[in-house]
C-alpha positions in Angstrom: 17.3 78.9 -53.3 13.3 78.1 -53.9 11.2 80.9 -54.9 7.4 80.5 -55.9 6.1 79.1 -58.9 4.4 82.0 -61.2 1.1 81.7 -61.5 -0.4 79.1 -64.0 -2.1 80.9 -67.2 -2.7 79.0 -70.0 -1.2 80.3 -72.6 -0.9 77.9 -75.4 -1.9 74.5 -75.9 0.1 71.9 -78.1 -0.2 68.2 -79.6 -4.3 68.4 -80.5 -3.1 65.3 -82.3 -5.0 65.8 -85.8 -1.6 64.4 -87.2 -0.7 61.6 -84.2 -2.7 58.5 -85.0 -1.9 57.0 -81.4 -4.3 61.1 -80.7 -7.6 59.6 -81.6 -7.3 56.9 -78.1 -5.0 59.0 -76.1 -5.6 62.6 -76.7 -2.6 64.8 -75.6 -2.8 68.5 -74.9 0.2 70.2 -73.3 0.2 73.5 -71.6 2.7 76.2 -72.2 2.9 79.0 -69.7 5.4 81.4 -71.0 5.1 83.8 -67.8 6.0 80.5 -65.5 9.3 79.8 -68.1 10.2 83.4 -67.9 10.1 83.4 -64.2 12.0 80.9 -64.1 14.5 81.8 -66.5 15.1 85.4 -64.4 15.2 82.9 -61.0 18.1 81.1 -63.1 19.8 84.0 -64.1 19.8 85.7 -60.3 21.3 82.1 -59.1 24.0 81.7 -61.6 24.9 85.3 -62.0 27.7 86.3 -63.4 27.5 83.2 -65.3 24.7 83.6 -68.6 22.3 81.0 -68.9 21.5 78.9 -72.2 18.1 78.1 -72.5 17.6 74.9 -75.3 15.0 75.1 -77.9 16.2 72.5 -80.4 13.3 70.6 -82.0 10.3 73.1 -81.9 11.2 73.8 -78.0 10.5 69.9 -78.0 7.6 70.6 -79.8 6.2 73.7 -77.5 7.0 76.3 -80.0 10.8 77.7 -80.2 10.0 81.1 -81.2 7.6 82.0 -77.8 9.7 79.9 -75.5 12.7 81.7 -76.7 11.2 85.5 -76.6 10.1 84.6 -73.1 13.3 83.2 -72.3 15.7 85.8 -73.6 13.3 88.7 -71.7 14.3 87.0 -68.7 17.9 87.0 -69.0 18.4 84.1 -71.1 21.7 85.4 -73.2 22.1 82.0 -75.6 19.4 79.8 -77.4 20.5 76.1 -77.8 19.4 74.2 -81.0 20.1 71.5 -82.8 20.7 72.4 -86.6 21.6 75.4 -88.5 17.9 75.6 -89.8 16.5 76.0 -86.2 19.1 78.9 -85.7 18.3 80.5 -88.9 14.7 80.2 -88.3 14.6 81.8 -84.5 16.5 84.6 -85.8 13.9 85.5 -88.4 11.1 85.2 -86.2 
């Protein structure tokens, strides 16, 4: 089952490197498009379904930011957040 890729908007860029010494010869930026993840979060859920889909944000969303991967995520369909340690769980559910 292939469906299109949503549209590319820029939505967040990570990694401007101010704190990555290796930055200041390779400078890395890393675009986040939330409405792509969502869409593909609610392509995952229609595929699976009934099963519920567990979308992993351990480490920062592997350094993309937990918090908007996982709104996105869990607007889709998404039903579990995976992390790593206690103190990523009990910082997603205060944001």
């Amino acid at each position: 089952m292939t469906e299109p890729v949503a549209p590319h908007r820029r939505v967040a860029a990570v990694g401007d490197g101010a704190h990555n010494v290796a930055a200041r010869w390779r400078p890395t930026v890393a675009t986040i498009d939330l409405d792509a993840i969502a869409h593909n979060v609610a392509a995952l859920c229609r595929h699976v379904a009934p099963a519920e889909v567990c979308v992993v944000v351990k480490a920062d969303g592997y350094g993309h930011g937990a918090v908007p991967i996982s709104r996105a995520a869990l607007r889709a369909g998404a039903t579990w957040l995976g992390v790593a340690l206690v103190e990523e769980a009990a910082a997603l559910r205060a944001a």
